[in-house]
RODODREN-16346 format. One record per residue: residue in three letters; x, y, z of N, C-alpha, C in turn. Coordinates in steps of 0.05 Angstrom, whole numbers, padded with zeros to 5 digits, always signed. Example, Ala and Ser with C-alpha at 12.3 -4.5 7.8 and 13.67 -1.06 7.14 Angstrom:
2
ALA+00264-00114+00156+00246-00090+00156+00264-00066+00156;SER+00257-00045+00142+00273-00021+00143+00258+00001+00157;
***
This chain:
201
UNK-00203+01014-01043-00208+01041-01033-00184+01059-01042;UNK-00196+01080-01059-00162+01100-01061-00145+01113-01044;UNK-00123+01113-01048-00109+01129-01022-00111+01157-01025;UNK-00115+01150-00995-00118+01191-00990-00099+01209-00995;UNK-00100+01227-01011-00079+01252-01013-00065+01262-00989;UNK-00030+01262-00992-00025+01271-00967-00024+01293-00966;UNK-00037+01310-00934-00040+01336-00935-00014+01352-00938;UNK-00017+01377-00944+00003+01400-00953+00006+01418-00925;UNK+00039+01408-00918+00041+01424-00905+00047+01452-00894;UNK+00048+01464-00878+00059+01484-00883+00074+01491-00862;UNK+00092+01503-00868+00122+01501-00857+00133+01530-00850;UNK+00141+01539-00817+00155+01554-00821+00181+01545-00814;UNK+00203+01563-00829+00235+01551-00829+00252+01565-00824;UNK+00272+01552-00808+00289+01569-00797+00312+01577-00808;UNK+00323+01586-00808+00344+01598-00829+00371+01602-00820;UNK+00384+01579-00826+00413+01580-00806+00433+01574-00826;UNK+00460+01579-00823+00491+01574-00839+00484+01586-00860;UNK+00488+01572-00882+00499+01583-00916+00476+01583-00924;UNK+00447+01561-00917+00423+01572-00927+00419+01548-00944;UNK+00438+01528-00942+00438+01505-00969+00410+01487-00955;UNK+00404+01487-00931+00385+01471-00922+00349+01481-00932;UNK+00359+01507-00928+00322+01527-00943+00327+01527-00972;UNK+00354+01525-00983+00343+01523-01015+00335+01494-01028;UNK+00341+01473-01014+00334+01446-01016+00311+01440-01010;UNK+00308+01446-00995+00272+01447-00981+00260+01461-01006;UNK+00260+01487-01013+00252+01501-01037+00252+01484-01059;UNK+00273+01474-01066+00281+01455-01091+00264+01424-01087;UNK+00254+01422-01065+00244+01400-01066+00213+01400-01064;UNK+00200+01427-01054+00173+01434-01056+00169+01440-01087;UNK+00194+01450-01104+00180+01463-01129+00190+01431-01146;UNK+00190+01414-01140+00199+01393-01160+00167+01378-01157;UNK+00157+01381-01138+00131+01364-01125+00140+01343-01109;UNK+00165+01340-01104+00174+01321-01074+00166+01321-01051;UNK+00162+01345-01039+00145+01351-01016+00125+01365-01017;UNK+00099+01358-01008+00080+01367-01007+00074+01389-00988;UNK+00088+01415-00993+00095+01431-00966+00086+01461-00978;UNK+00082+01486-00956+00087+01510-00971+00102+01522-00950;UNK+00123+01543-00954+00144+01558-00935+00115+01587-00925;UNK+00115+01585-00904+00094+01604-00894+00115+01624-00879;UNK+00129+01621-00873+00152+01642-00864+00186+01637-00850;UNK+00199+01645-00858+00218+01640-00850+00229+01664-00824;UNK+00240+01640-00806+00245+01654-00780+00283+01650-00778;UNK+00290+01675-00770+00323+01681-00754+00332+01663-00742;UNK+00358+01648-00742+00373+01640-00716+00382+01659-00703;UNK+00385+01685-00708+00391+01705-00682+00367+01700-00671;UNK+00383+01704-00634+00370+01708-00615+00336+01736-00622;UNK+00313+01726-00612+00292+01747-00605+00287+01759-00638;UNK+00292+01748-00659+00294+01759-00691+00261+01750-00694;UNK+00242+01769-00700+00217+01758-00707+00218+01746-00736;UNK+00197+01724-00733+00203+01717-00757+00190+01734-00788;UNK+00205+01724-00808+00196+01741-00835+00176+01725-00846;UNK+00153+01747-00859+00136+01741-00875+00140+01741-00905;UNK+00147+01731-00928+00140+01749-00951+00120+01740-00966;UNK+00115+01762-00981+00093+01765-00989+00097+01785-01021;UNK+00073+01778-01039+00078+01800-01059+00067+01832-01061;UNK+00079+01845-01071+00056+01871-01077+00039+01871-01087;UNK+00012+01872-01082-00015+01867-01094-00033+01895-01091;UNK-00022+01924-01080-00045+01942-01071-00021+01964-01077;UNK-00032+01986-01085-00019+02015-01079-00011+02013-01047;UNK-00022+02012-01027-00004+02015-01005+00015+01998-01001;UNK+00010+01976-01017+00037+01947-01010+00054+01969-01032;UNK+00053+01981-01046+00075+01988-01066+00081+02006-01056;UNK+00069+02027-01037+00079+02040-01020+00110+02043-01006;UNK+00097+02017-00988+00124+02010-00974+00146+01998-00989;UNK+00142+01980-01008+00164+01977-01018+00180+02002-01029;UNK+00162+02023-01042+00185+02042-01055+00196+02062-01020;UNK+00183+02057-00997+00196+02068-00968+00224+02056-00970;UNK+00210+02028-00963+00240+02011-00958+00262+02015-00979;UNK+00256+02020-01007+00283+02018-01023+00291+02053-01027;UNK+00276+02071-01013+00280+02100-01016+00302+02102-00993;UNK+00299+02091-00975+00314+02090-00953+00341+02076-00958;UNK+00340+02051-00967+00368+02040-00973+00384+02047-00999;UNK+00356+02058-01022+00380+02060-01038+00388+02087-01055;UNK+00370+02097-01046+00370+02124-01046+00383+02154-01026;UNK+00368+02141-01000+00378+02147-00986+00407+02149-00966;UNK+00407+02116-00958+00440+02098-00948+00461+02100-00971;UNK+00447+02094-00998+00481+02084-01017+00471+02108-01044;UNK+00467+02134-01029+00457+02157-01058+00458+02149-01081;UNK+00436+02133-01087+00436+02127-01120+00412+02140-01126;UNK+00422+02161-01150+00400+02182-01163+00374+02169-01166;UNK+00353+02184-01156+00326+02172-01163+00321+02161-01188;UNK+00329+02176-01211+00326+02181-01235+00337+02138-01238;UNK+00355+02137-01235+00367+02112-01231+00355+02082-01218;UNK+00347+02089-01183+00333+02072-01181+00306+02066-01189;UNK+00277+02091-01197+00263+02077-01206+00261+02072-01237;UNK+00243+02045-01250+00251+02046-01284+00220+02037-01282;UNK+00220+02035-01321+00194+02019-01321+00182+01990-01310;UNK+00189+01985-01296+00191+01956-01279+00179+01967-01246;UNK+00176+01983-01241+00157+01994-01234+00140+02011-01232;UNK+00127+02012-01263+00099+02014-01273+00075+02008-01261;UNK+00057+02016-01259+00035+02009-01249+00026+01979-01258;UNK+00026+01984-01294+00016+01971-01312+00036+01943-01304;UNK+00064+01950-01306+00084+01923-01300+00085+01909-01274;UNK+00073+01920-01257+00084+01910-01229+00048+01883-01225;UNK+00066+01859-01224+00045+01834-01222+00047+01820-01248;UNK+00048+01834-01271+00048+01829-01296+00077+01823-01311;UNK+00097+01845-01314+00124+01832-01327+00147+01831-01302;UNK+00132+01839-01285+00153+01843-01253+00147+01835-01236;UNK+00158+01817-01214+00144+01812-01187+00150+01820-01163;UNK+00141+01846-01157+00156+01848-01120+00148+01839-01109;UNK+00161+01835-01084+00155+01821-01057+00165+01837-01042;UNK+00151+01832-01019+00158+01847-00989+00164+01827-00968;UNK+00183+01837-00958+00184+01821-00925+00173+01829-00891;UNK+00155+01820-00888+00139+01822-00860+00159+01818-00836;UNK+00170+01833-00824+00175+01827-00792+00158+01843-00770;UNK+00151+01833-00748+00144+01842-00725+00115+01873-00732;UNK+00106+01857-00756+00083+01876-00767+00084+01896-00784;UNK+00123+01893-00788+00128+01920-00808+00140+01909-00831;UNK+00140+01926-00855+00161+01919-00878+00180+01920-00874;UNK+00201+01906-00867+00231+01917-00868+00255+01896-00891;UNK+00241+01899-00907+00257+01881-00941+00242+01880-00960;UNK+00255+01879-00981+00244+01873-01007+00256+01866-01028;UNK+00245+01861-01045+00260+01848-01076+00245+01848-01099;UNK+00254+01842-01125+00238+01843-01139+00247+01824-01170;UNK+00233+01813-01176+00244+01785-01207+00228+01794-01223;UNK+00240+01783-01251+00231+01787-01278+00238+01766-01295;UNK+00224+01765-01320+00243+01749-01339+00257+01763-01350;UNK+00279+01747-01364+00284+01767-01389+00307+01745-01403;UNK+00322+01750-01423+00332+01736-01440+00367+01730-01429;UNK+00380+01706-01420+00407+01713-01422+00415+01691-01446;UNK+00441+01700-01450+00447+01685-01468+00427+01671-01484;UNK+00405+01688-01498+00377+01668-01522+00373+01650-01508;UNK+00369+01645-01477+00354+01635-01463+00335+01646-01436;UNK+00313+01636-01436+00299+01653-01407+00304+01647-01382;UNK+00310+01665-01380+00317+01664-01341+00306+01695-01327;UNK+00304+01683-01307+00293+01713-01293+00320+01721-01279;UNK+00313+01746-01280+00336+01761-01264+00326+01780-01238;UNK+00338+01765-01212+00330+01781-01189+00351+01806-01185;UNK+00340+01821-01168+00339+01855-01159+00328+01864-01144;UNK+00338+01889-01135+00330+01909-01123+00331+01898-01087;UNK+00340+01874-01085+00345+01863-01046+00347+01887-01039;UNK+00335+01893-01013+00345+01912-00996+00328+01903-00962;UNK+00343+01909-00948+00338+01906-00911+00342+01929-00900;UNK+00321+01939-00895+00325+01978-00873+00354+01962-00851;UNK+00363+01978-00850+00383+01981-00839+00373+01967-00809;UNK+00356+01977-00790+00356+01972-00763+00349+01934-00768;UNK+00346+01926-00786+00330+01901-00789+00354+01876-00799;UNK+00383+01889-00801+00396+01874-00805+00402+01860-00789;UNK+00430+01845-00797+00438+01817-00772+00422+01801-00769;UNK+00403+01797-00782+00373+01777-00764+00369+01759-00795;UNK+00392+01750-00812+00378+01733-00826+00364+01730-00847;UNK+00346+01756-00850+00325+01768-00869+00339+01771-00894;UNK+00360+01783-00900+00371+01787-00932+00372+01755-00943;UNK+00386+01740-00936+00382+01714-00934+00357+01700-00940;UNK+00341+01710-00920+00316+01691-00925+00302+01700-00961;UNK+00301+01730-00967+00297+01734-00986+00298+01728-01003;UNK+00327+01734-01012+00341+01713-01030+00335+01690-01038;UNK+00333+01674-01020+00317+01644-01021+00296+01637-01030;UNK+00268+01661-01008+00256+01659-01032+00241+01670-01054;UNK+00257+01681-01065+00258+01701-01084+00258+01682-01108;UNK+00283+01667-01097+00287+01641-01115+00270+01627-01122;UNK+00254+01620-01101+00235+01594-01096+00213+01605-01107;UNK+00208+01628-01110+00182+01642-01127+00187+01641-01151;UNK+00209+01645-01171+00225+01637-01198+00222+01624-01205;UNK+00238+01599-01179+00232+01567-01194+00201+01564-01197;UNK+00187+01567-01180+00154+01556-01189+00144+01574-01207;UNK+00154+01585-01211+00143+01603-01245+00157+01576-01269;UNK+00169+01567-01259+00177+01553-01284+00210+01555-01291;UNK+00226+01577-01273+00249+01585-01289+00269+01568-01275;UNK+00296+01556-01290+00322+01543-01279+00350+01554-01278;UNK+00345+01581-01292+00364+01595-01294+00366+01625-01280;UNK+00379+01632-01269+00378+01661-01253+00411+01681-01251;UNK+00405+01700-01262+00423+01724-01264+00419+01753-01253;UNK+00430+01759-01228+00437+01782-01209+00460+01798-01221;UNK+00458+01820-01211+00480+01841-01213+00488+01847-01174;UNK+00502+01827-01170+00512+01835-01138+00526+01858-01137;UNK+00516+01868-01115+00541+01898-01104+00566+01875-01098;UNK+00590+01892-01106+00615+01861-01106+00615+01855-01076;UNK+00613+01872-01054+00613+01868-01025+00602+01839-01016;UNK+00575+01832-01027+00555+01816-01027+00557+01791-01041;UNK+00586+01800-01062+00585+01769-01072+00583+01739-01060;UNK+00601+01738-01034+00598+01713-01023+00576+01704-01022;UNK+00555+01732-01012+00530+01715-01001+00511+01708-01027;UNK+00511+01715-01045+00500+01705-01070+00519+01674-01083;UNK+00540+01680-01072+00558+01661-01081+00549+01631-01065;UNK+00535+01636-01038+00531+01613-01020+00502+01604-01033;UNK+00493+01611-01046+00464+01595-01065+00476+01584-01081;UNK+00500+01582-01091+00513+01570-01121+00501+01583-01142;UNK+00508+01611-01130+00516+01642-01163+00542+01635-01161;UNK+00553+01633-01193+00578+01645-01199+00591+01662-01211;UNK+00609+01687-01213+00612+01711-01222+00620+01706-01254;UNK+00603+01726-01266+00611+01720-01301+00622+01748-01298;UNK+00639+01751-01321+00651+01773-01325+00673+01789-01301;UNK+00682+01813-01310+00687+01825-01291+00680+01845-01281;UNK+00674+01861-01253+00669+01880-01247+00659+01910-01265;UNK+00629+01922-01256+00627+01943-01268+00609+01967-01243;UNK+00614+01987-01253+00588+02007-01234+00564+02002-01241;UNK+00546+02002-01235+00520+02020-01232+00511+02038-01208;UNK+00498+02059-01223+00496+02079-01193+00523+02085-01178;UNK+00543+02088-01193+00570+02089-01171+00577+02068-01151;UNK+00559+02042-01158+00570+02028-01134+00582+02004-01149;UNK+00607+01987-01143+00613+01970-01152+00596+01937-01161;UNK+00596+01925-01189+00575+01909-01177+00592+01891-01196;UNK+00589+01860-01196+00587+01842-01218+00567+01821-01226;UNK+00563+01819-01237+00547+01794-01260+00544+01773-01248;UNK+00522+01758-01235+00527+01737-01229+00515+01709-01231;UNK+00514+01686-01238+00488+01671-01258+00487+01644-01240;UNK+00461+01634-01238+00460+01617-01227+00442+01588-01246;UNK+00455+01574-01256+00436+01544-01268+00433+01527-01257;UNK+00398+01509-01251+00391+01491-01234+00404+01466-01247;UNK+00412+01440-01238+00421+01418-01254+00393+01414-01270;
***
């Protein structure tokens, strides 16, 4: 008699310290080690609802995403409109050479992000962008969870290589996935940022 397929679980995870515990889990769902899917990740802060993410699939889901990043990055850290939006969000590009995602808490958007491919060094890697958390939604974990899986959406596209432009403020916490800083320091939008690249073994 054949053995039965084991069922797929699905998993929500909690999201505590440096985060090395949700990117292993990630790393081990996208290898086919565990037969699992991340359905949401939830705060170790106290009363933090847990996060949904999800991709942009509708003019109103694109909606909110361009709320949430009008607010943080436009609004919070004045970077010229002209600046934050590009062709990467296109109508035509968004699903197709770009992928946003949104983050769900307590029924509302409050995060987002967004990956691509593109070429580093004559090799493919996608490059994540655009993180952002409305302000009232911080402390609770969520930039974090993003990140993660922002990642974890990359890797199951296929990619092992990943390159960010961190605001330098932020380096540690990109630094706690195992990014390491290439180059040195430059602006965009007036805000300090550097280079930062990450390869799977």
């Amino acid at each position: 008699m054949p053995e039965e397929a084991p069922e797929t679980l699905s998993l929500v995870v909690l999201a505590s310290g440096r985060g090395s515990n949700l990117r292993a889990l990630s790393e081990a769902i996208d290898a086919g080690r565990c037969r699992a899917r991340i359905v949401a990740v939830v705060s170790d802060r106290a009363a933090a609802p847990a996060l949904r993410v999800r991709p942009v699939e509708t003019e109103a889901d694109w909606a909110e995403a361009r709320r949430v990043r009008t607010r943080v990055f436009i609004e919070e850290q004045a970077c010229p409109p002209e600046e934050e939006w590009d062709e990467h969000d296109a109508p035509e590009a968004r699903g197709v050479t770009v992928h946003h995602l949104l983050g769900e808490a307590g029924g509302a958007v409050v995060a987002v992000s967004r990956w691509r491919p593109v070429l580093y060094e004559g090799a493919s890697a996608a490059k994540l962008e655009r993180f952002a958390v409305l302000p009232e939604a911080r402390g609770r974990g969520y930039g974090r969870a993003m990140i993660a899986l922002t990642l974890a959406e990359a890797r199951a596209a296929g990619f092992a290589r990943f390159v960010l432009h961190a605001q330098a403020h932020l380096e540690p916490l990109y630094a706690s996935f195992g990014f390491r800083p290439v180059g040195g320091p430059f602006e965009e939008a007036g805000i300090p940022h550097v280079k930062m690249v990450l390869t799977d073994p």
